[in-house]
C-alpha positions as CSV (number, residue, x, y, z in Angstrom):
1,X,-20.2,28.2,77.3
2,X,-20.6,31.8,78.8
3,X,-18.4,34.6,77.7
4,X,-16.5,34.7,80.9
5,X,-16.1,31.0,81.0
6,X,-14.9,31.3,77.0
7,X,-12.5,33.7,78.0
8,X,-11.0,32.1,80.6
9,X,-10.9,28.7,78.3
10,X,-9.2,31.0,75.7
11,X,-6.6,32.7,77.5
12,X,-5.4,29.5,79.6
13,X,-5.2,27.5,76.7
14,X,-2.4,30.6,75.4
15,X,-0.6,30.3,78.4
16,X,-0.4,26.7,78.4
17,X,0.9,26.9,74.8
18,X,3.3,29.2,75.8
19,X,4.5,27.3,78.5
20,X,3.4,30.5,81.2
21,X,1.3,29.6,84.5
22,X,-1.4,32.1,84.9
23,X,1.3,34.3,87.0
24,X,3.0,35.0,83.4
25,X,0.6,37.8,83.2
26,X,2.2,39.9,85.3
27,X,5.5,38.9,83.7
28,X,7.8,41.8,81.0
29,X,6.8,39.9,77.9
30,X,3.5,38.4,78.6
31,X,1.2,35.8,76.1
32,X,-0.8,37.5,73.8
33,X,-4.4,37.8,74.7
34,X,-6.8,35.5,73.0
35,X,-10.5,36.4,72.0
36,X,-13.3,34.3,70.0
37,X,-14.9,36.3,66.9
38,X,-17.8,36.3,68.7
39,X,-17.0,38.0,72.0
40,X,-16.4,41.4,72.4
41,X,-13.1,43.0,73.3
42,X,-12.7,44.5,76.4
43,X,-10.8,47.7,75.9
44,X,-9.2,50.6,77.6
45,X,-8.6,53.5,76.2
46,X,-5.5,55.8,77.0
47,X,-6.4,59.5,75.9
48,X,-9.6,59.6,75.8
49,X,-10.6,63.1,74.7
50,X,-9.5,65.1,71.1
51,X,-8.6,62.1,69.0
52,X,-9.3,59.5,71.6
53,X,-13.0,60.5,70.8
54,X,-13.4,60.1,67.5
55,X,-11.4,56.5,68.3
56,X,-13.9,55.5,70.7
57,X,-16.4,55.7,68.1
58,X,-14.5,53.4,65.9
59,X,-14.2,50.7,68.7
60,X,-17.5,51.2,70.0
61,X,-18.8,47.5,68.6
62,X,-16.6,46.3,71.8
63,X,-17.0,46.7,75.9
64,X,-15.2,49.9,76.3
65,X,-14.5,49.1,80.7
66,X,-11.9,52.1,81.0
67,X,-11.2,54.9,80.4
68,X,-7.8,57.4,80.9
69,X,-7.1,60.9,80.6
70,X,-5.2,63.6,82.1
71,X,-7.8,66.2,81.5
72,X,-11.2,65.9,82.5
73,X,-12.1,69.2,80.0
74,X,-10.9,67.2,77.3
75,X,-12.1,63.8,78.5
76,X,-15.8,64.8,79.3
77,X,-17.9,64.2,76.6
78,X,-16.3,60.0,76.8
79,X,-17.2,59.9,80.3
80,X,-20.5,60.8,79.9
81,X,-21.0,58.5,76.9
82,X,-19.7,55.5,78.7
83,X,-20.6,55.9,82.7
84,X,-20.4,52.7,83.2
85,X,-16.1,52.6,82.6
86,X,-14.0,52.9,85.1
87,X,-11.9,56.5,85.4
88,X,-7.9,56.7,85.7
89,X,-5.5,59.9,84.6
90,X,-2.4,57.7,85.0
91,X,-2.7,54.9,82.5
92,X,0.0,52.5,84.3
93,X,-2.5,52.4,87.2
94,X,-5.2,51.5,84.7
95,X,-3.0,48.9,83.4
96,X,-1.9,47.4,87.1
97,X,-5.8,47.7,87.4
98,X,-8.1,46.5,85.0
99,X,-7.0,42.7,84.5
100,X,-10.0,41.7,82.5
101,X,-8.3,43.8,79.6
102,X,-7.9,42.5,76.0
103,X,-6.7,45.2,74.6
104,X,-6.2,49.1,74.4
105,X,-6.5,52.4,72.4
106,X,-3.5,55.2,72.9
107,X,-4.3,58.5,71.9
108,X,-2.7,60.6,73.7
109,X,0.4,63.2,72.4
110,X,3.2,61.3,70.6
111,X,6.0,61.8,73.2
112,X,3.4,59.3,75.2
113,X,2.7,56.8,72.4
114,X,5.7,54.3,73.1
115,X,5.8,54.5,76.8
116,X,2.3,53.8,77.0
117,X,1.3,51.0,74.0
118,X,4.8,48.9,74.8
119,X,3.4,48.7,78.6
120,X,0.6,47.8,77.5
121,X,2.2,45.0,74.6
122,X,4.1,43.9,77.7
123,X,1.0,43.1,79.3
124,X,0.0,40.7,76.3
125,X,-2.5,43.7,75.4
126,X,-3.4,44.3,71.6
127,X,-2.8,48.0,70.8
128,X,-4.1,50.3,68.4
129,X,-2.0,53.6,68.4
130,X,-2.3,56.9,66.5
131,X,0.1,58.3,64.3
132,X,2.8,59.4,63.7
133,X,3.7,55.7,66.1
134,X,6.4,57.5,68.1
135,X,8.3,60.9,68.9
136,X,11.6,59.7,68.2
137,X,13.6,56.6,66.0
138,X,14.5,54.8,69.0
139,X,11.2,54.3,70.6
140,X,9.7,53.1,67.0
141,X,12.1,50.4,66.7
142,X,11.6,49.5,70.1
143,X,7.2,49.3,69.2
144,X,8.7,47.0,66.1
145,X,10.5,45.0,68.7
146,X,8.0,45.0,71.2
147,X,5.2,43.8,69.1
148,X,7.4,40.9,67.3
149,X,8.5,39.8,70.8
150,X,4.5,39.9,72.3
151,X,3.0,38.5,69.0
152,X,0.3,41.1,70.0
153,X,-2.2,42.5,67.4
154,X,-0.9,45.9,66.2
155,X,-2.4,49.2,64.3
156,X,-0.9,52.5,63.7
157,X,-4.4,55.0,63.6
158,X,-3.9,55.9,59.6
159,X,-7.2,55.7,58.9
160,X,-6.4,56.2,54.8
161,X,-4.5,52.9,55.2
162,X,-7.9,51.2,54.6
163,X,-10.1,53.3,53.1
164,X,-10.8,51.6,49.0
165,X,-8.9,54.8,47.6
166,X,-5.5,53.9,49.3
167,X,-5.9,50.0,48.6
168,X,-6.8,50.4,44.8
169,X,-3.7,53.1,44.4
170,X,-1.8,50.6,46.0
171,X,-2.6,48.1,43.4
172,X,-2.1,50.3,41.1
173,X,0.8,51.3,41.4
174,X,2.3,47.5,41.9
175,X,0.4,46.7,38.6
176,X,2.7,48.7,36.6
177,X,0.4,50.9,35.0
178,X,2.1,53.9,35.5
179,X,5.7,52.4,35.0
180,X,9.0,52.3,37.2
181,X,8.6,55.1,40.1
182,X,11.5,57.3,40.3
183,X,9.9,60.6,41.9
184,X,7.3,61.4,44.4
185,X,5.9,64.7,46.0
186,X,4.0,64.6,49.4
187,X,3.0,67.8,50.7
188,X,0.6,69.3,53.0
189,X,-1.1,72.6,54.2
190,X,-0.2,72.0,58.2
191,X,0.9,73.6,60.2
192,X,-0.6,76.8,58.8
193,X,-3.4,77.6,60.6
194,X,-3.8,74.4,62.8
195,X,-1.3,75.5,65.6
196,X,1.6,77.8,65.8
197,X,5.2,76.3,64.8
198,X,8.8,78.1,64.7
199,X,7.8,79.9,68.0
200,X,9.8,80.7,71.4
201,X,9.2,79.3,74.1
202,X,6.1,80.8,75.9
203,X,7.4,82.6,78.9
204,X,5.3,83.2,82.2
205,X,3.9,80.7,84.6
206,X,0.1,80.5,84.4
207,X,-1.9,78.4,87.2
208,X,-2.3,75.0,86.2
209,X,-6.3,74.2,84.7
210,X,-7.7,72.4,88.0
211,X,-9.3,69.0,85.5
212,X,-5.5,69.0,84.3
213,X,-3.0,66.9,85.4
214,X,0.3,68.2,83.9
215,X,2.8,66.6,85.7
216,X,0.9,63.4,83.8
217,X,0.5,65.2,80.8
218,X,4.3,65.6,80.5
219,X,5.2,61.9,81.2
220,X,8.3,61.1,80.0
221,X,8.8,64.3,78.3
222,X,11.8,66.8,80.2
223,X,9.8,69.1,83.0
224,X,8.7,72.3,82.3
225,X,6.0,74.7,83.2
226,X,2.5,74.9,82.5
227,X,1.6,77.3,79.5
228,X,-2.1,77.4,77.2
229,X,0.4,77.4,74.5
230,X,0.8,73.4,74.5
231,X,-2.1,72.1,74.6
232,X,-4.4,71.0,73.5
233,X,-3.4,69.6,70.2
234,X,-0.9,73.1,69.6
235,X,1.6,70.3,71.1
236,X,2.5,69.1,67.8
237,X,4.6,72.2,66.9
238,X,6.9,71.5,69.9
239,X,10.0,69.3,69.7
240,X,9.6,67.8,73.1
241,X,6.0,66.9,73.2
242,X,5.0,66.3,68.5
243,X,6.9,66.2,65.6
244,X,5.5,69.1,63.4
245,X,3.9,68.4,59.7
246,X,5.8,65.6,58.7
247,X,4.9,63.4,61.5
248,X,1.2,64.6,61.7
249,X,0.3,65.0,57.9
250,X,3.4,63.1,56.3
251,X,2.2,59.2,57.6
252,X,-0.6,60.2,56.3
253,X,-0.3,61.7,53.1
254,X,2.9,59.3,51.9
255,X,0.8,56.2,52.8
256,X,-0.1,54.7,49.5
257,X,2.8,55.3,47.8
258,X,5.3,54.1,50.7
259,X,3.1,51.0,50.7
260,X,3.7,50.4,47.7
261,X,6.8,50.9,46.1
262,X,7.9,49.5,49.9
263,X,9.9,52.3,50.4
264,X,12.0,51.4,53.3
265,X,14.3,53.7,54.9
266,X,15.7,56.6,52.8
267,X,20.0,56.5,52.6
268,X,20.1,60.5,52.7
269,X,17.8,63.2,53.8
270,X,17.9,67.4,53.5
271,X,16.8,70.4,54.0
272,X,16.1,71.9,51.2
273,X,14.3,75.3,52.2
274,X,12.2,76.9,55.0
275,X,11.5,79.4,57.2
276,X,13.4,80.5,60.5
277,X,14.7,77.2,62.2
278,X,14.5,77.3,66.2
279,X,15.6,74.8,69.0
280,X,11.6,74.4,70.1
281,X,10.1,72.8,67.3
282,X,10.1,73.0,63.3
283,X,9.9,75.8,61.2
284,X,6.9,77.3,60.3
285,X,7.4,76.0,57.0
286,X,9.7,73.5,55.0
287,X,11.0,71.7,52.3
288,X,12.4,68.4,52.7
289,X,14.6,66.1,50.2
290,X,14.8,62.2,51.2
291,X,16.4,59.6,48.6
292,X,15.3,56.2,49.5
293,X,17.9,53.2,47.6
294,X,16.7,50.9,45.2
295,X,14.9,47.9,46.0
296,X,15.3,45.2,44.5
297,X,14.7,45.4,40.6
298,X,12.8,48.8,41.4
299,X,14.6,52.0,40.7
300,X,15.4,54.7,43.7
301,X,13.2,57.1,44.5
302,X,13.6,60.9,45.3
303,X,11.1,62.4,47.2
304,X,10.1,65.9,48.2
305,X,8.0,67.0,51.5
306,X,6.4,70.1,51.5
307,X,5.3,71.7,54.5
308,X,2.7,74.8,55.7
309,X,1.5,75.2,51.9
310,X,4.9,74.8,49.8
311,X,3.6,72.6,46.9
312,X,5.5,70.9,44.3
313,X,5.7,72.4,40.7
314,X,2.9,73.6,38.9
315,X,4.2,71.7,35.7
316,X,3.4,68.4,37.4
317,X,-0.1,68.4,37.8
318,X,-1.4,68.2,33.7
319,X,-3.4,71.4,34.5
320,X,-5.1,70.1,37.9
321,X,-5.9,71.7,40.8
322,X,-3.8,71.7,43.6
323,X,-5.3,70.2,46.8
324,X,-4.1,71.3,50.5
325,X,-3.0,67.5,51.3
326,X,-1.9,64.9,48.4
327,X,0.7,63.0,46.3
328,X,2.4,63.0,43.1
329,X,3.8,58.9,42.3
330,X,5.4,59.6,39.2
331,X,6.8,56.7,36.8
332,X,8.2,56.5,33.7
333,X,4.1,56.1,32.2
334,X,2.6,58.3,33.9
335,X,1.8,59.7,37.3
336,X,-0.6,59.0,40.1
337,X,-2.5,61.6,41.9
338,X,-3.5,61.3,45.1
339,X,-6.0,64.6,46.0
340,X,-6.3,64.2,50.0
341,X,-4.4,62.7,52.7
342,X,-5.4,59.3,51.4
343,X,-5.9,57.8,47.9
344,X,-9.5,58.2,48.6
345,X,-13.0,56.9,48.7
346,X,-15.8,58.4,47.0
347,X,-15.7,58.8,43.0
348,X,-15.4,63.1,44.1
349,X,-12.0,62.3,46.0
350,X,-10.7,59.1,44.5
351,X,-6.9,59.4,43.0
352,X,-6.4,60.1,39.2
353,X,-4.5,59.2,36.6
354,X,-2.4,62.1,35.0
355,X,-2.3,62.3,32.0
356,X,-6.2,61.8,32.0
357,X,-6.2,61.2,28.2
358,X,-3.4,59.1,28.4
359,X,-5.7,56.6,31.1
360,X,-9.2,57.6,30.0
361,X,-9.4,53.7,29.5
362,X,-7.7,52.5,32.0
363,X,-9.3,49.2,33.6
364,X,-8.2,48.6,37.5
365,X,-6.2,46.3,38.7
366,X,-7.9,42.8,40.2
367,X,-8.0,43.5,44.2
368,X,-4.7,41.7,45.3
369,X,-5.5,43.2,49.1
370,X,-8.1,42.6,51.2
371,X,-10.5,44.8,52.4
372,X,-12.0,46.0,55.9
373,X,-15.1,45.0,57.6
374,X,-16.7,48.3,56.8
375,X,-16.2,51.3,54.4
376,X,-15.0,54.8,55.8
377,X,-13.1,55.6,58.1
378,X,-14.3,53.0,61.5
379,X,-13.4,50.2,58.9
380,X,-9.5,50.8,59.9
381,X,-10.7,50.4,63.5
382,X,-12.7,47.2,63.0
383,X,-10.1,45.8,60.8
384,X,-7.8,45.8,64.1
385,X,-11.0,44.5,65.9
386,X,-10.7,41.6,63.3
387,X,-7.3,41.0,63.4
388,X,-7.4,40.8,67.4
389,X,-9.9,38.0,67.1
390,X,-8.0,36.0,64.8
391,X,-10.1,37.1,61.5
392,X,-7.6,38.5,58.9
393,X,-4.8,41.1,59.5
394,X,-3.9,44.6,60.8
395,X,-2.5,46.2,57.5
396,X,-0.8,49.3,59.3
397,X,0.4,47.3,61.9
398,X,3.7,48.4,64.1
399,X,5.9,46.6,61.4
400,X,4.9,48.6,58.7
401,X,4.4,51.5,60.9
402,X,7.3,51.6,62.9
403,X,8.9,52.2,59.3
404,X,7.2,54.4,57.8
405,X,7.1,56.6,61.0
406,X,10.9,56.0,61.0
407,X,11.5,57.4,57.2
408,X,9.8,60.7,58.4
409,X,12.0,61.1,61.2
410,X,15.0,61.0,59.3
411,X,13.7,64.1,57.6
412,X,12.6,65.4,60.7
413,X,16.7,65.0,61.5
414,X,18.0,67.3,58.7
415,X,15.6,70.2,59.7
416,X,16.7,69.7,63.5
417,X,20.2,69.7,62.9
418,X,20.2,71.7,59.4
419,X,23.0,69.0,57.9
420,X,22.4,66.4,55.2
421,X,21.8,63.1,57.0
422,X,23.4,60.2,55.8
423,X,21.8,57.3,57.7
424,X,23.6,54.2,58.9
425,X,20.4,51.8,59.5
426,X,22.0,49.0,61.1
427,X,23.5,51.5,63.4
428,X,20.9,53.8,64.0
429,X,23.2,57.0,63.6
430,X,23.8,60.1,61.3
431,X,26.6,59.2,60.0
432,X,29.1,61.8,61.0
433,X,26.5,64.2,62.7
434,X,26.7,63.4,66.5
435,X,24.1,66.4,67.2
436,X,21.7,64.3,65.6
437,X,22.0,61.4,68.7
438,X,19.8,63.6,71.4
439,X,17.1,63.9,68.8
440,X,17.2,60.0,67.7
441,X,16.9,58.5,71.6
442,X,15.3,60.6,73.8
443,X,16.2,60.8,77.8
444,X,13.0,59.7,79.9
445,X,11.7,61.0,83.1
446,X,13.0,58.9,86.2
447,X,9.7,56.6,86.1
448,X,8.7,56.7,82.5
449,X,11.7,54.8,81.4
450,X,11.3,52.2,78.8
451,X,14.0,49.0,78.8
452,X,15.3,47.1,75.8
């Protein structure tokens, strides 16, 4: 049977199942597309320069037929690698377009993720989406929904998630070996010298880069002019387009421990310290408090986030150095030390132990995960790439993520509003704090709108 022919099989026999005629495609909510192990996926990739590159490399076992980006500058490199894809800058006419397409790659700035990866899920397309998963609370419960209503094959791009480090700490930590978790430190070096945060608004109107399509680039973000001083990649530090540290360093650097003490959503959040607050985006530095209940027969937790090179005490560390990015997961026996933004992967980076005398013998746990296709970093790609042909499962996929993304944002609510958040779940609100609402749904651009 010829791949097409496969395909073809494949897909029908979903729709069929699902009770859809082949017109279903075009429907809201369509079947899930279907792919044998041994065919390559057909993918499209939305942001295809910065990030989207080193993505492409990650997918690049499968037939990359598309290709989307708003800036040509940025996008250049991918379109000479893959001539043979076709060229859009607005991904919802690659989406109308390209039929033959099993699944996509969104890369772009967050204040596109959702708009552009629940199209896509709507199309019965499997998406693999980079972190943080959204911009706001609203649009990552509506990914969670999305996906669950789609069945689609999901993946948040945390490429730790995967990597041996991150897996063993989680097992490590669910073992018991270092006791009942009651504290935890996440903190990270950004923004500090990776883009500009706590800044005005950049006055002046310089002429639009000719390769750049802003009025794209903006999407469903409120207009505004053109300035150097958003992109690209300084967008994180601005309110409209990123959220700041927490959303680009946090999902990764809380990863492990979220995973495994399966955090949830915190009750409380606060601002504990920082630098000048402003209306455009987050301070320039920051310290965040989040409490997160009790779970279960597990204990709550209290966490700290640390922002643009605050770092937990010195006291907690048994004498170790300090790292830019990491964790501290400490229990009632001991404490576990991530060293990066992961739990690691190499013997030089791998997460300790703390006391080291106390665990000098320590034996790890029996794997109770699996484990990617591949070691590094691609092995996070390829285990979506799996996972869309029906061989295993997407670990960071938009349940988890959508979660996880959401616990951040919380704390990302206490520095905008500069109140203690008390958060009603069910509800989705701050629970006497109606400045909080603006930041929790966001208003869409007539034509970017997303519907429940």
């Amino acid at each position: 049977m010829s791949d097409i022919t496969r395909r073809k099989f494949l897909c029908g026999s979903a729709l069929a199942a699902a009770g859809l005629s082949a017109s279903g495609w075009a429907s809201r909510q369509s079947a899930r597309r279907v792919v044998a192990p041994g065919d390559q996926l057909n993918i499209g990739i939305i942001g295809a320069g910065g990030r989207g590159a080193d993505n492409l490399a990650g997918v690049g076992t499968e037939r990359i037929v598309a290709l989307c980006d708003v800036d040509e500058r940025q996008a250049a490199k991918a379109f000479a690698r893959y001539p043979q894809a076709r060229r859009y800058r607005d991904f919802r006419r690659m989406l109308d377009a390209e039929k033959a397409l099993d699944a996509v790659v969104v890369s772009t700035p967050d204040h596109v993720h959702a708009v552009a990866s629940i199209a896509a899920m709507r199309r019965g397309l499997h998406v693999y989406c980079e972190k943080p998963l959204t911009r706001t609370i609203w649009e990552a419960r509506m990914m969670r929904q999305v996906a669950r209503e789609t069945g689609v094959v999901t993946q948040m791009g945390t490429q730790g998630h995967a990597l041996e480090g991150s897996r063993r700490a989680v097992e490590t930590i669910r073992a018991g070996v270092i006791g009942d978790v009651t504290e935890l430190h996440v903190w990270t070096d950004r923004p500090a010298g990776w883009w500009p945060q706590g800044v005005e608004r950049p006055s002046g109107t310089p002429p639009v880069p000719p390769q750049l399509d802003w009025e794209l680039w903006l999407g469903p973000a409120p207009s505004r002019p053109y300035h150097p001083a958003y992109v690209p990649f300084v967008w994180r530090g601005w309110y409209d387009f990123g959220t700041g540290a927490i959303g680009d360093m946090g999902v990764h650097n809380l990863d492990a421990a979220f995973w495994a003490l399966e955090l949830g959503l915190p009750s409380s959040a606060q601002l504990m310290d920082s630098s000048r607050r402003g209306a455009e985006g987050p301070p320039e530095w920051d310290i965040i408090e989040l409490n997160f209940p009790a779970r279960d027969r597990r204990p709550p937790v209290a966490m700290t986030f640390y922002s643009g090179k605050q770092q937990p005490p010195r006291d907690l560390f048994s004498g170790e150095p300090i790292p830019t990015n990491g964790s501290l997961v400490i229990g009632s026996k001991g404490t576990l030390f991530t060293r990066t933004w992961h739990g690691g992967e190499t013997d030089e980076d791998m997460f300790l132990l703390l006391p080291r005398n106390t665990f000098a013998d320590s034996i790890p746990p029996t794997p109770s995960l699996s484990r990617p296709p591949v070691r590094g970093e691609s092995g996070h790609h390829q285990e979506w790439i799996r996972a869309c042909k029906d061989e295993g499962q997407a670990l960071s996929n938009f349940a988890y993520a959508s979660t996880l993304t959401e616990a951040l944002l919380i704390g990302l609510l206490a520095v905008r509003t500069g109140k203690r958040i008390e958060w009603d779940a069910e509800n989705m609100r701050a629970k006497g704090v109606p400045e909080a609402d603006p930041f929790i749904k966001p208003d869409f651009r007539s034509g970017w709108e997303i519907r429940p």
